[in-house]
matplotlib code that plots the C-alpha trace (Angstrom):
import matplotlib.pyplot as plt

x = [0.6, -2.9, -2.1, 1.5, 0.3, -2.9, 0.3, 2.2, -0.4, -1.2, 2.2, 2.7, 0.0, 0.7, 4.0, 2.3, 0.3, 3.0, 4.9, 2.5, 0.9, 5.1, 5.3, 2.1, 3.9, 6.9, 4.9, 2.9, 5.7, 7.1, 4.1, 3.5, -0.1, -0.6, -2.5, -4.0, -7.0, -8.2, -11.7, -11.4, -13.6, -13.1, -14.7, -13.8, -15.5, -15.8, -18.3, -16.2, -13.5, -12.7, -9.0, -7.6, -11.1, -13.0, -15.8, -18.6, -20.1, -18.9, -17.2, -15.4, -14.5, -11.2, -8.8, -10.2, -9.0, -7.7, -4.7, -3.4, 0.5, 2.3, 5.6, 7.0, 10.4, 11.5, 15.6, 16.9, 18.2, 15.1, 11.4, 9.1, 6.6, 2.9, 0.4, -2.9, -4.8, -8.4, -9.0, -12.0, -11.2, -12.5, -8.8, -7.0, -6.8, -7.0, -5.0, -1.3, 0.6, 3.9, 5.3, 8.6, 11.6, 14.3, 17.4, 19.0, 22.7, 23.6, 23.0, 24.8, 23.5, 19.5, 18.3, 14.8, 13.5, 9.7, 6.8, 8.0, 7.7, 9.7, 11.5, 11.3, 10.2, 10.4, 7.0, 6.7, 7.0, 4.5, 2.6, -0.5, 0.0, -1.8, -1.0, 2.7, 2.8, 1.2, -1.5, -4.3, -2.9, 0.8, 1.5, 0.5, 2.8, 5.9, 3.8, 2.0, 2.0, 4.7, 6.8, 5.8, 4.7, 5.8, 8.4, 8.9, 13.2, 15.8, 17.4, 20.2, 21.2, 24.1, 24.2, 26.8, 27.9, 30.8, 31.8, 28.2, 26.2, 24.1, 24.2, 22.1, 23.8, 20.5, 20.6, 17.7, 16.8, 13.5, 10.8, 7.2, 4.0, 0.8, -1.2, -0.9, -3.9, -3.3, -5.5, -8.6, -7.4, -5.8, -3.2, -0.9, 2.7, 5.4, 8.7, 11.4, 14.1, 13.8, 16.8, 17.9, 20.0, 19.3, 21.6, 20.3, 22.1, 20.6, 21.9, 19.9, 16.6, 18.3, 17.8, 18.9, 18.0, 18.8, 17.8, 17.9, 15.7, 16.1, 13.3, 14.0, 12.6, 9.2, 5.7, 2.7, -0.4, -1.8, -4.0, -4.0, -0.4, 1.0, -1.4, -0.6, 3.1, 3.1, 1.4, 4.1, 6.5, 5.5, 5.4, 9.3, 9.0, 10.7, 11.7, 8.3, 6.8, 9.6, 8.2, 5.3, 6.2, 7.3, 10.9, 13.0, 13.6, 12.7, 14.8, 13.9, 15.7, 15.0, 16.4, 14.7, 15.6, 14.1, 14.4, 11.6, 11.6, 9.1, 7.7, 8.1, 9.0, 10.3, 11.1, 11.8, 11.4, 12.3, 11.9, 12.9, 11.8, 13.5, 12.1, 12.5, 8.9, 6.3, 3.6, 5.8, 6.4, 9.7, 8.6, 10.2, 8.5, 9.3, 7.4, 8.3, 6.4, 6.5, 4.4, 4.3, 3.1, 1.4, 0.2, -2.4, -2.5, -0.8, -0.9, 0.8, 1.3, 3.0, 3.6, 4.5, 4.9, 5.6, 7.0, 6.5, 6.6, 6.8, 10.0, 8.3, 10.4, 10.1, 7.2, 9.3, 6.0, 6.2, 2.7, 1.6, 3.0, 0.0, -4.0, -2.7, 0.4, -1.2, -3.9, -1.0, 0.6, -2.7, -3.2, 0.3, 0.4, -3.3, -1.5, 1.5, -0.1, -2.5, -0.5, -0.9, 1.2, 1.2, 2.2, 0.6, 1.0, -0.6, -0.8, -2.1, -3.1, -4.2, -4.8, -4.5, -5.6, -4.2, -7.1, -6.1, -2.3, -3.3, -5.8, -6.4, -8.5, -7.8, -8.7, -7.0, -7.6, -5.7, -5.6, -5.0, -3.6, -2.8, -2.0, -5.0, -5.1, -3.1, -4.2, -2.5, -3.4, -7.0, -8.2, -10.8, -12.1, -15.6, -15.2, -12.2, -12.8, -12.4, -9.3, -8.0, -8.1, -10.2, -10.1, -10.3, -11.1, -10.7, -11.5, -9.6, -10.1, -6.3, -6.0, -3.0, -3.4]
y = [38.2, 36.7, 39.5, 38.0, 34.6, 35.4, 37.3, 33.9, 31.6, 33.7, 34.1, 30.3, 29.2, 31.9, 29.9, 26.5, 28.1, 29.5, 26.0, 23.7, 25.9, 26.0, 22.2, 21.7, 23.7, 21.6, 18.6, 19.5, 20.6, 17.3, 15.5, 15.8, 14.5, 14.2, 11.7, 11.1, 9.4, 8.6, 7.5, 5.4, 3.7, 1.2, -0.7, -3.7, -4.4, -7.8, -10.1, -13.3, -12.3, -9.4, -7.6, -6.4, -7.4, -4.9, -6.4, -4.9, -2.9, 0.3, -0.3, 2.2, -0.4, -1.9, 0.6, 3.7, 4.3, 6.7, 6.7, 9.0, 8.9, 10.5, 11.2, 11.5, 13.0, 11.9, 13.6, 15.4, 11.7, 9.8, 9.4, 7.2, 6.9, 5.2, 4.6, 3.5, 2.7, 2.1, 0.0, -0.5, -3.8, -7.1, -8.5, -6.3, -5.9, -2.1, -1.2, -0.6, -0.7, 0.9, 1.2, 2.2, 4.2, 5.9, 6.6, 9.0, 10.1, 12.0, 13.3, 9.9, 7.2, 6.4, 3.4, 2.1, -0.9, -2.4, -2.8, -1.6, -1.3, -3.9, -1.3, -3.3, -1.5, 2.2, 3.5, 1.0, 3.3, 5.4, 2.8, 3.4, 7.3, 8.2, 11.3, 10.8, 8.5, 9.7, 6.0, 5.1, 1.8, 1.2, -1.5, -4.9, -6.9, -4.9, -4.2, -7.4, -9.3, -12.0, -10.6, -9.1, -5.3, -5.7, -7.3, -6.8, -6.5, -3.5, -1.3, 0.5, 3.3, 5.5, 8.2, 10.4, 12.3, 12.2, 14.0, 16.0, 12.6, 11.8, 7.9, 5.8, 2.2, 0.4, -2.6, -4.8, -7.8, -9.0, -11.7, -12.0, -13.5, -12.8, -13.9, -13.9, -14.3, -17.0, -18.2, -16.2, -18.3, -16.5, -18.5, -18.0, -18.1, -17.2, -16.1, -16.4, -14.3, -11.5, -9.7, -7.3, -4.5, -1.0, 0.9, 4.8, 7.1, 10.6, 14.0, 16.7, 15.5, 11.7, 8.7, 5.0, 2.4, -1.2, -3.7, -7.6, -9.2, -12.7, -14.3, -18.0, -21.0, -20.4, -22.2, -21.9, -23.7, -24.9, -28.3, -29.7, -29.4, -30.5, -33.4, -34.8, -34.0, -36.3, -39.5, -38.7, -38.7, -42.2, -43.5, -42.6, -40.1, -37.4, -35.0, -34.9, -34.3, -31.7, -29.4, -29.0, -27.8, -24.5, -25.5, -22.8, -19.2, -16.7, -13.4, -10.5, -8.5, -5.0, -1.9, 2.2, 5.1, 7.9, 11.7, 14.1, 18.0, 20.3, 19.7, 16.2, 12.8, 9.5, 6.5, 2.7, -0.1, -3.9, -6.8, -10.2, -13.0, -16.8, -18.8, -22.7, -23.0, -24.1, -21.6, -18.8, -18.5, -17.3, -13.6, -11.3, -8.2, -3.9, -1.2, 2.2, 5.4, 8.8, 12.1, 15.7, 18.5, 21.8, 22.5, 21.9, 19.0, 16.5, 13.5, 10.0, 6.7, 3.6, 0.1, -2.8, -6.4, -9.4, -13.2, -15.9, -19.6, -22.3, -24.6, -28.3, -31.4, -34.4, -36.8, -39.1, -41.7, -44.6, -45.2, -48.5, -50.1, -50.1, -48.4, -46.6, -45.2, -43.8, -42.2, -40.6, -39.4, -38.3, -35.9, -34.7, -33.8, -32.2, -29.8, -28.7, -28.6, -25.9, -23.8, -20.0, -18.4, -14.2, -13.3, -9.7, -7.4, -3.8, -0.1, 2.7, 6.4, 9.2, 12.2, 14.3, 17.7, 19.4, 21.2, 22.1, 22.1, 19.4, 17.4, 16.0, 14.3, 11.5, 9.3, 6.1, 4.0, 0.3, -2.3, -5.8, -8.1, -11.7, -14.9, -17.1, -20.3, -18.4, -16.0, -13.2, -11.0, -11.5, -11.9, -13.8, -16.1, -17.5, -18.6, -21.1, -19.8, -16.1, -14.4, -12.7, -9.2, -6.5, -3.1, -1.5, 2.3, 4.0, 7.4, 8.5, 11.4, 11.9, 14.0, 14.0, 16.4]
z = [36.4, 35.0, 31.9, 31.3, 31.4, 28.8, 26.7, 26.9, 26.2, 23.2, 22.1, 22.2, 20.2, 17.7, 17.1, 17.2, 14.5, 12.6, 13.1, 12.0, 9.1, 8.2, 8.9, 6.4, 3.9, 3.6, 3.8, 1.0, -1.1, -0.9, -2.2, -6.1, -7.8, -11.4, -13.5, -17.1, -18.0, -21.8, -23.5, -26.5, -28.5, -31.1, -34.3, -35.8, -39.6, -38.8, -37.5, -37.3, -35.2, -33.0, -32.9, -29.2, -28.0, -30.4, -32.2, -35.2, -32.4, -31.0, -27.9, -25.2, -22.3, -23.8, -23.5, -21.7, -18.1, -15.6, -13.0, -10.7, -10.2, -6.9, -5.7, -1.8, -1.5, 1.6, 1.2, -1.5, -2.4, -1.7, -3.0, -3.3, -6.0, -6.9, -9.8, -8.7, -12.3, -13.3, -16.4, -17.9, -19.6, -18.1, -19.2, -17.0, -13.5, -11.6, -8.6, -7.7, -11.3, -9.7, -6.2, -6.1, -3.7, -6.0, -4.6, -6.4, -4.7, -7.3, -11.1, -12.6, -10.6, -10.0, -8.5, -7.7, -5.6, -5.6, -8.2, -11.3, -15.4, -17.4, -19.3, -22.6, -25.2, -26.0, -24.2, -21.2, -19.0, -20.5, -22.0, -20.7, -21.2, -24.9, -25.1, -24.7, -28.0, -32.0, -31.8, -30.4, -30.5, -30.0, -33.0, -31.5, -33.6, -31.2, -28.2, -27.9, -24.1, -24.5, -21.7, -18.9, -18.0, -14.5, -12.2, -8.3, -7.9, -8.2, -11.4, -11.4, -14.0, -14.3, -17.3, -18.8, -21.3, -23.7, -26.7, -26.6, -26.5, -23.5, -22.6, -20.2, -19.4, -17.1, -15.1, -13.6, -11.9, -9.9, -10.4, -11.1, -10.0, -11.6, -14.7, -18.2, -20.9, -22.8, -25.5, -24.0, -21.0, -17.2, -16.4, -12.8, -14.0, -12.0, -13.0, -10.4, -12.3, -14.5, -15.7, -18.3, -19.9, -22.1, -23.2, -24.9, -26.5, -27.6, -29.2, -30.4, -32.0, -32.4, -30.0, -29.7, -27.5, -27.6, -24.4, -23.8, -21.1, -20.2, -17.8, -16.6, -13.6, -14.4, -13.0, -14.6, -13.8, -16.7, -15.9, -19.3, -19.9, -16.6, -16.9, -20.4, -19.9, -16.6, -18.9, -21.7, -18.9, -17.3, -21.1, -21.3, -23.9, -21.8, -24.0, -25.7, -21.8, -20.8, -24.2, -21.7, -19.0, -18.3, -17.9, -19.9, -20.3, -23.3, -24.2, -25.7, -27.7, -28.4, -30.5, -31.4, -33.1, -33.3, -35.3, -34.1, -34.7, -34.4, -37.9, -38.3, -36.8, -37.7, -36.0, -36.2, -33.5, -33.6, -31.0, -30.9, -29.0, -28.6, -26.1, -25.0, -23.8, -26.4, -25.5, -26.1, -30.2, -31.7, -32.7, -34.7, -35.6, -36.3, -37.5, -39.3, -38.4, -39.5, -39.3, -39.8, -37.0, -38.2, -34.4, -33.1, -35.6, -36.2, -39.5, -39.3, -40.7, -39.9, -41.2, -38.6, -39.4, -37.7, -38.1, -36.1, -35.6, -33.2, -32.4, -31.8, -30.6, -32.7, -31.8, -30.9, -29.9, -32.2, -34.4, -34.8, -31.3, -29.7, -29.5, -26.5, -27.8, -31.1, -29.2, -27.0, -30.2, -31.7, -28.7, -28.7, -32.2, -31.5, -28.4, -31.2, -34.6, -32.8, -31.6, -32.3, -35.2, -35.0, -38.5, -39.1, -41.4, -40.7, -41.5, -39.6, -40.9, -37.9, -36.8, -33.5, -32.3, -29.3, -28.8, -25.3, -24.1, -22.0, -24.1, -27.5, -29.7, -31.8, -34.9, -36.3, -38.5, -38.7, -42.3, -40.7, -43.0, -41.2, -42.3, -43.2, -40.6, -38.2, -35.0, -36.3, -33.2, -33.4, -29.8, -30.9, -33.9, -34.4, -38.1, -38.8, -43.0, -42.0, -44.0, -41.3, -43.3, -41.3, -40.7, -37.2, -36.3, -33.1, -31.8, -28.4, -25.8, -24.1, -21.1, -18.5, -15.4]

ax = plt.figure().add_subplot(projection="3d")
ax.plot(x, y, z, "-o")
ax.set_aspect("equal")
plt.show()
């Protein structure tokens, strides 16, 4: 009997063995890791004003970091998905960039609900992600941070197929609360809806895109403003005060194409921006790119461009009525006459080497040519007389693993 029992004991924890080590298998084909990570460093010939934060010294902490994306598939239907994202830059924040379930029922419909990418431009998604784009430096005059990068809500996309073309028709909506830089300044703005539409279209080595997002009832807290725009207000010059406030929406328009082969690529991108809120200029603004591949290598150059100005409401304060009221005016015209234009002209020559299938190298180097008196992109400038024409160089290490 005591050898039976010893034969059943063992028999049973060989199963719960077997179960557990098959249990742990399962599990850990559900999970998927992978990540990417890229050093860059930058150099701007200038010593009155610096251009995405890059001054006349080398500098590496701008735009190298490191993230590590995974992916639980709960069903054959259902996963969920995370970013967690380490950025080197003081003017960015690290932690949770996506957090997402996808439900995916079938291969037409997808749908996702949580923390996700505003799926604006052609690389949001992948943004972040060097290696998966020819720059160093997507073009800031297209890329730049006039809308957000992320929105908590839902999208919905359904894609077909007709007549040998594949199409994807995507749908979102959610809000956002957060900060956006502003003038060198962090300001909490929230965004109570966010909502938008892409529609793609690809065949062979050809893709389209064109989107439209429209974000509206927005609160900021900017003291100055909200202050000023409250004595305006009490003085009766209300639609002077309302210019403001945050009261308003902006839309963005969007549209891509893109040939690539295996020797050579070429592709467009254009974005427009109309907003009713002062601090947000009218924008529009494209570039052309185009290169050649002799792998490993890679040579390209692009041109990118962009327009912008500011819609300001008539003073409509009265001069000569009264000390008071003139200083008011004074002020207001102060606030509006110095707001920030973006016009930019650039062009950018590089170089990449795949030196592993995994890794590459990069050079780049970028001809500003802004508008003197305007900001022009420049994230910062110490010398009102400075022409706005510099030249910036970068060198990049990409990896994704």
């Amino acid at each position: 009997m005591g050898i039976l029992l010893k034969s059943a004991l063992v028999s049973s924890l060989l199963f719960a063995q077997h179960s557990f080590a098959r249990a742990s298998d399962e599990l850990s084909e559900r999970f998927e890791f992978n990540g990417f990570a890229r050093v860059v460093a930058g150099y701007l010939d200038e010593s009155s004003a610096t251009f995405q934060d890059y001054g006349n010294d080398i500098d590496l902490s701008q735009q190298s970091l490191i993230a590590l994306q995974g992916e639980f598939r709960i069903s054959d239907a259902l996963s969920i998905s995370s970013q967690l994202l380490a950025h080197s830059s003081a003017e960015r924040d690290s932690g949770v960039e996506w957090l997402y379930l996808t439900y995916q029922p079938n291969n037409n419909w997808r749908f996702k609900l949580g923390k996700l990418r505003t799926p604006f431009f052609r690389y949001s998604d992948t943004i972040d992600v060097g290696f998966a784009y020819p720059w160093i430096s997507p073009p800031q005059q297209v890329y730049s941070g006039f809308l957000f990068s992320n929105y908590e809500g839902v999208t919905g996309s359904y894609l077909f197929s007709y007549g040998g073309v594949n199409f994807d028709l995507e749908a979102y909506y959610g809000r956002y609360d957060g900060e956006i830089t502003r003038e060198d300044e962090r300001v909490d703005l929230e965004a109570d809806e966010i909502k938008g539409l892409i529609f793609s279209a690809s065949k062979g080595n050809l893709t389209a895109r064109i989107s439209a997002t429209q974000s509206s009832d927005f609160f900021a807290d900017v003291p100055a403003f909200t202050q000023f725009s409250e004595i305006l207000e009490r003085a009766g010059f209300t639609e002077n005060a309302e210019s403001l406030r945050f009261n308003g929406k902006v839309t963005g328009y969007q549209a891509n194409i893109n040939y690539d082969t295996l020797d050579y690529f070429l592709a467009a991108e254009w974005t427009r921006i109309r907003s009713d809120l002062l601090v947000v200029p009218q924008v529009d603004a494209y570039y052309f790119t185009a290169g050649y591949n002799f792998y490993p290598f890679q040579i390209h150059a692009s041109y990118s461009t962009s327009d912008t100005n500011n819609i300001v409401p008539v003073n409509q304060i009265p001069p000569g009525v009264s000390p008071q009221l003139d200083q008011i005016s004074f002020v207001y015209e102060q606030i509006t006459g110095n707001l920030p234009e973006y016009d930019l002209d650039s062009v950018t020559l590089g170089a990449r080497w795949d030196f592993l299938h995994n890794m590459s190298a990069k050079a780049e180097i970028t001809v500003l040519d802004g508008e003197p008196g305007q900001r022009s992109f420049y994230s910062e400038i110490a010398d009102p007389s400075f022409d706005r024409k510099a030249t910036l160089y970068q060198v990049a290490i990409e990896w994704v693993f």
